[in-house]
FITI-750594 format. One line per field, with one value per residue (C-alpha): residue number from 0; residue in one letter; z, y, x. Coordinates in steps of 0.02 Angstrom, whole numbers. Each point is the difference from the previous one (the first is absolute). Layout:
num <- NUM|...
residu <- A|...
zz <- Z|...
yy <- Y|...
xx <- X|...
END
This chain:
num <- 0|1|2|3|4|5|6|7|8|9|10|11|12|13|14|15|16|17|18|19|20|21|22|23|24|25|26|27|28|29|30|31|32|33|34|35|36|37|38|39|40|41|42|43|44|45|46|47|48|49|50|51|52|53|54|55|56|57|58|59|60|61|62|63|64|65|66|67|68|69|70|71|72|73|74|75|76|77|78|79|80|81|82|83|84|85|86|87|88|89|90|91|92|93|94|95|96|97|98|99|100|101|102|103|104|105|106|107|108|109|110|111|112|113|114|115|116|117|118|119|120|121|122|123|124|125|126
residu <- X|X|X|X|X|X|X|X|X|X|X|X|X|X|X|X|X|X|X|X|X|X|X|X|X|X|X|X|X|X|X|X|X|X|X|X|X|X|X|X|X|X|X|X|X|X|X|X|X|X|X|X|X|X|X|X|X|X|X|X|X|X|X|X|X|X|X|X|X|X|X|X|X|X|X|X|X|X|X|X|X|X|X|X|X|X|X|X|X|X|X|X|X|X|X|X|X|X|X|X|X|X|X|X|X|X|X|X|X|X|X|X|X|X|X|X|X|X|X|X|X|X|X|X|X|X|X
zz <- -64|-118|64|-28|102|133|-22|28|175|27|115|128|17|49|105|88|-3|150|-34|-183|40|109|-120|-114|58|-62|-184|-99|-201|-144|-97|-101|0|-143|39|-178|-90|165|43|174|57|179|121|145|136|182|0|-68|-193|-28|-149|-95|-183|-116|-170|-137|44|-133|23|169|51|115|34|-26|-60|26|-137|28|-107|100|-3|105|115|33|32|92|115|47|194|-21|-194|-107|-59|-144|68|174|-36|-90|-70|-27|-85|-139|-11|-76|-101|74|62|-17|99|-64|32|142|103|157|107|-27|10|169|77|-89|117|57|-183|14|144|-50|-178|95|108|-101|52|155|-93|8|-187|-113|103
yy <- -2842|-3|28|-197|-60|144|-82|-174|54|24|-173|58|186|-67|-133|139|115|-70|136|-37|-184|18|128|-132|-138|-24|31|-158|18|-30|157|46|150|42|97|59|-157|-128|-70|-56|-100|10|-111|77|-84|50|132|-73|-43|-167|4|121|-55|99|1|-95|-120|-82|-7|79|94|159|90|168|73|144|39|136|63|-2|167|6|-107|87|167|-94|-77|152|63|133|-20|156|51|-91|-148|-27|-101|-137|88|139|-95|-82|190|43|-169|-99|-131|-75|-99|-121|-169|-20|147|-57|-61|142|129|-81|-2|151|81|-200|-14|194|-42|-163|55|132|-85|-10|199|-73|-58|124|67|-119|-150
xx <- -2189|-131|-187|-37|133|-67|-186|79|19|-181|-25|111|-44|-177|44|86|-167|-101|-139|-21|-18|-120|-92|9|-43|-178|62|-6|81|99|78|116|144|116|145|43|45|3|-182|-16|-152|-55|-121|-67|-76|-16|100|175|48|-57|92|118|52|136|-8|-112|-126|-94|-184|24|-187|0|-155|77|167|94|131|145|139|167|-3|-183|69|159|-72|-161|138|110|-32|-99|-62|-52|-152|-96|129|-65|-148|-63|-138|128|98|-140|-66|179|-10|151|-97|-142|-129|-130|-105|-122|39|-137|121|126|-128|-64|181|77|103|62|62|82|76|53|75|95|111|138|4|79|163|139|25|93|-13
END
């Protein structure tokens, strides 16, 4: 499976995360993720994905983005990942992603959005 097929699975890991609802339930945004070639644009509202979009959207606004090669995201993904690879900071230090826009509602909810970008951690390898 490739790691944008993996992301696609992102609304029902967290509607399967009580906590992290619950943690997130005051955050209110648009963003943006790429998973190497694959953008995905997210809505969050009240804890749950408001909306979750694959792939081109023309005109489409996000107040931040956070781009990936596969390869990031792979390694980002596995159970326990290694070092340089574990973190999204980690992972724009080593320069295989990148993170940009109006960071102010990341940077208030940072470890929601680490938390939130790595439940796909929870899917058994290849699926």
């Amino acid at each position: 499976m490739i790691p944008a097929d993996r992301f696609q699975r992102l609304p029902e890991l967290l509607a399967d995360d009580a906590d992290l609802t619950r943690r997130g339930h005051w955050v209110e945004v648009d963003f943006r993720v790429d998973i190497g070639d694959q953008p995905f644009f997210l809505g969050l509202g009240g804890g749950a994905l408001t909306s979750f979009e694959r792939g081109p959207q023309l005109m489409r606004s996000s107040t931040f983005a956070i781009r990936g090669s596969d390869e990031a995201w792979t390694r980002y993904w596995q159970p326990i990942p290694p070092p340089g690879w574990h973190d999204l900071f980690a992972l724009t230090k080593r320069g295989a992603a990148s993170i940009d826009g109006d960071l102010r509602t990341l940077l208030r909810n940072l470890q929601f959005f680490k938390d939130l970008l790595a439940l796909p951690r929870r899917l058994p390898e290849g699926s």
